[in-house]
N, C-alpha and C positions, 0 to 999 in steps of 0.2 A: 855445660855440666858433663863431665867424661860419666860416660855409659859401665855399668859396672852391674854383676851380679846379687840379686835383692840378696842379703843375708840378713833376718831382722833380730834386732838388738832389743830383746822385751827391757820392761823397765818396773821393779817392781817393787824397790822401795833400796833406802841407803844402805842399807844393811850388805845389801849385797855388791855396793862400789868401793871400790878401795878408793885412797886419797888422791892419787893421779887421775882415776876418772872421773871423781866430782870436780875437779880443775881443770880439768879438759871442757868438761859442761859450763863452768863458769865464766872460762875463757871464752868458751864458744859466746855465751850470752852478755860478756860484755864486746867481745867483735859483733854482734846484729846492735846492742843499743847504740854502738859508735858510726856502724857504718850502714845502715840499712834504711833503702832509701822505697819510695814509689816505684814501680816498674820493677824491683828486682824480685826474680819467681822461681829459684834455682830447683823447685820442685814441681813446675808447673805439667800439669796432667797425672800427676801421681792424685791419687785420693785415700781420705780421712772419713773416719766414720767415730762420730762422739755417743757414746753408748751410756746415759746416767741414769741409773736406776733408784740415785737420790736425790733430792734437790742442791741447786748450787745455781750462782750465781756466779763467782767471781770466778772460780776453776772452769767451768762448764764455755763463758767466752772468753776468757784470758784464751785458751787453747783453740778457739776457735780464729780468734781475731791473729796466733801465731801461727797457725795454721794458712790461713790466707794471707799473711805477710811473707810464705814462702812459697806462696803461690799454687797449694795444692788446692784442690775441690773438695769441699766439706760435707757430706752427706750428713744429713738431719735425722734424727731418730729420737723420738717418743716411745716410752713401751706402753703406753695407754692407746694407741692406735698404730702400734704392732703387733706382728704376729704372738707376739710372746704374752698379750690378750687371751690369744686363742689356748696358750698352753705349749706355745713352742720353746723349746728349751735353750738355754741361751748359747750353747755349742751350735744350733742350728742357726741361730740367729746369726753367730759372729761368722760360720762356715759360709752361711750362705751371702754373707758381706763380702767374705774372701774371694768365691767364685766369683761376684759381679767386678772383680780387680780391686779389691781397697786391700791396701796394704798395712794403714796403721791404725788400729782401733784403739780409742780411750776409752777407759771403762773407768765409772763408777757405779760400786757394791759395795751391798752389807756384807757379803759373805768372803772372805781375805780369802778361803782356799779356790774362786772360782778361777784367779788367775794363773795358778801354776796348772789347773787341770784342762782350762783351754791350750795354754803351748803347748803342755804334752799332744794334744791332739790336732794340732791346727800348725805345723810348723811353718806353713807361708806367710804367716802375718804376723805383722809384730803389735805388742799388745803394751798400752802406758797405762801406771793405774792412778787413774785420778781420785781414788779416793775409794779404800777396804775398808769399812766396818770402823772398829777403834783400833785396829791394825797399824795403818800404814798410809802416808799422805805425801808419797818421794816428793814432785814439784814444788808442794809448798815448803818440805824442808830445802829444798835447794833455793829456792828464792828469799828463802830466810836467810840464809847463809852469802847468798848472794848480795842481798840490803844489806847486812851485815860489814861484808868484809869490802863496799862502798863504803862505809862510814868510817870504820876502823881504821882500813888497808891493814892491819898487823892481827890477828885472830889469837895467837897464842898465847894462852895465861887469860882473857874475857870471860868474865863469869856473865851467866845468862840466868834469871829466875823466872822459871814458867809458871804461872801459876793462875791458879782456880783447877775447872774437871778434869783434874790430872787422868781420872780414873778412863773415862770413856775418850780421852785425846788419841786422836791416831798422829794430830801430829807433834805430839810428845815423844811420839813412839820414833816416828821416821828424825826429825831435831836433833834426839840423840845421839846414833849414828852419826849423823852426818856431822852435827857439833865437834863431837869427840875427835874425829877423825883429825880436826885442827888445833886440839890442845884447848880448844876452849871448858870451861869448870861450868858445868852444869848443876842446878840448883831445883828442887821444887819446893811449891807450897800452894796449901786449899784448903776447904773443908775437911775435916775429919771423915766423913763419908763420901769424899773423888779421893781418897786419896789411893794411889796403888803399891803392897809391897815389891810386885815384880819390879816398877820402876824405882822405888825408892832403894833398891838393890844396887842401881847402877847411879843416881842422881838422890843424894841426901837430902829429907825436908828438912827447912828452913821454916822457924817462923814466919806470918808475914811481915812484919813491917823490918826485919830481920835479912827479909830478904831484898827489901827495897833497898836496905840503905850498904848492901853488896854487891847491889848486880851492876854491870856495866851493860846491860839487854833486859828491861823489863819487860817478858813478854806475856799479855794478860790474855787468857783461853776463853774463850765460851762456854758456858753452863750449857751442856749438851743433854736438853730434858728430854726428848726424841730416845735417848737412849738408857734414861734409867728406867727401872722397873719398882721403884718406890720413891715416897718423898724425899728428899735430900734436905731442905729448908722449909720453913714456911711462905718465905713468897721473894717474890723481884727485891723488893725493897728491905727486907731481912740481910738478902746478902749482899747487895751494896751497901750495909748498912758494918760490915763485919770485912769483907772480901774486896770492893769495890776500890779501882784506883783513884779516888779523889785529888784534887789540887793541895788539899791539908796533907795527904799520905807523898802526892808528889815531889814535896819538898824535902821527903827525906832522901832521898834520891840522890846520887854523886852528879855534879852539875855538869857532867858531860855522858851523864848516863840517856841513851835513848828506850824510846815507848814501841813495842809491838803488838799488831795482833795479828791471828792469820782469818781475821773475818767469819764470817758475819759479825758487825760489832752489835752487840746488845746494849745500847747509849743506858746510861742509867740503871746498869747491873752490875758487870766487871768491871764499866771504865765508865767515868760520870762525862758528860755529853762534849764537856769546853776540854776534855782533855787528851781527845780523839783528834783534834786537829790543832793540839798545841803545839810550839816550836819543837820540841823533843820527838813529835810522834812520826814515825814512817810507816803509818799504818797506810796511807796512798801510795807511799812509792814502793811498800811489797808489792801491791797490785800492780802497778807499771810495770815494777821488776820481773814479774808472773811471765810476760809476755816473752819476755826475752830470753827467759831461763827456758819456757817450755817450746821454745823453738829451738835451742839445742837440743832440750829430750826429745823432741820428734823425728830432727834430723840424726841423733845417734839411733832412734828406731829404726831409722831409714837407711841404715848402714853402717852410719859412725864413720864414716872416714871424711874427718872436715877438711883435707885435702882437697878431696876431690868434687870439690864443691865451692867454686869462684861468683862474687856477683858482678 
């Protein structure tokens, strides 16, 4: 690996890539799922500090497991048996990461302003946000986009219908972006109460089943109850009952239309249990795809010059 000066490349949501960079990213992640073998470490001795202040599952080792496939050192961190227990603010937290040499911190927060207020202060380290509030969700729009334009190969003119808790989706928010950037028609649809004017500003709702039998990307969201602040429905079964993508709803569906989600799946809410791993759905190989995509976002943390970076 040719020796070069750290300049870090924060990563903070699509909004801020133009279309050349998200293809640079994409590129990147289909050259590691082509060619990336055991033994290769093109980042070995550098270290990683995963920082989640909410729960997560697939983001939290997808990032880990890309992380060690580039060979870097992954420091572990809990804030339940860290300092930030005690009250330690999270600028101290991430500063004091810095000092010990970690170079690239993944954060996940509720709060979308904590990450432009660390770079301003912390310029030696570079910062990836795995996951702000109902903000912003970059890697999983990129690995959406990424499954995606595997299936496609052609993106331009693909209608996509998001739908369910449009309202509290971060990554409806980041999707957009990144979607648009390739000419694909974005769509939403949900309840009457996720539903958001600001998005429906940029992505027109659709009825639902209106919206199944248009989209060439059905991609069905999580009822994210963690983050309302009143009822929305009466129960699970109300709104699979109304919302839910059944095998009856799936055949309205363009026969070469494919099944999304970006997880946790709720089996028996948004998407009924047999239709999570039907022939249509790439709800597995987003998560495969995770891995690939978020080892280019690391290595563009880590400089961005895929140049200079041979395995």
């Amino acid at each position: 690996m040719t020796k070069r000066r750290f300049a870090p490349n924060h990563l903070f949501d699509t909004k801020d890539l133009s279309r050349n960079e998200i293809q640079t990213l994409l590129d990147r992640a289909q050259y590691w799922e082509e060619h990336w073998q055991p033994g290769h470490a093109p980042y070995q001795g550098r270290f990683a500090a995963n920082l989640f202040f909410e729960p997560s599952t697939r983001t939290r080792f997808s990032f880990e497991v890309a992380e060690k496939k580039l060979g870097m050192e992954v420091i572990h961190f809990s804030p339940e048996v860290s300092s930030t227990a005690k009250g330690e603010s999270l600028y101290d937290t991430v500063k004091t990461l810095s000092s010990l040499g970690v170079r690239v911190v993944v954060i996940r927060h509720a709060d979308p302003c904590v990450f432009q207020e660390l770079a301003d202060r912390l310029p030696e380290c570079a910062l990836v946000n795995a996951g702000a509030g109902c903000l912003a969700h970059p890697t999983q729009a990129l690995l959406d986009l990424y499954t995606m334009r595997k299936h496609f190969k052609e993106l331009e003119g693909k209608k996509v219908a998001m739908i369910g808790d449009i309202k509290h989706s971060r990554v409806v928010r980041s999707n957009l972006w990144a979607l648009s950037r390739f000419g694909m028609e974005i769509m939403v649809s949900g309840p009457d109460g996720m539903r958001d004017e600001e998005i429906e500003q940029l992505a027109p709702y659709v009825p639902f089943e209106d919206a199944l039998r248009e989209a060439d990307v059905v991609m069905m969201l999580r009822v994210q109850l963690e983050r309302h602040d009143q009822t929305l429905f009466s129960s699970a079964q109300a709104y699979f009952r109304q919302f839910g993508l059944t095998r009856k709803r799936a055949r309205l569906m363009k026969p070469d239309a494919i099944i999304m989600h970006p997880g946790p799946v709720n089996r028996g809410v948004e998407i009924a249990d047999e239709m999570v791993e039907d022939q249509r759905s790439k709800i597995f190989e987003q998560m495969k795809n995770g891995v690939w995509v978020r080892m280019a976002a690391l290595e563009r943390a880590m400089g961005g010059d895929f140049r200079c970076v041979s395995c």
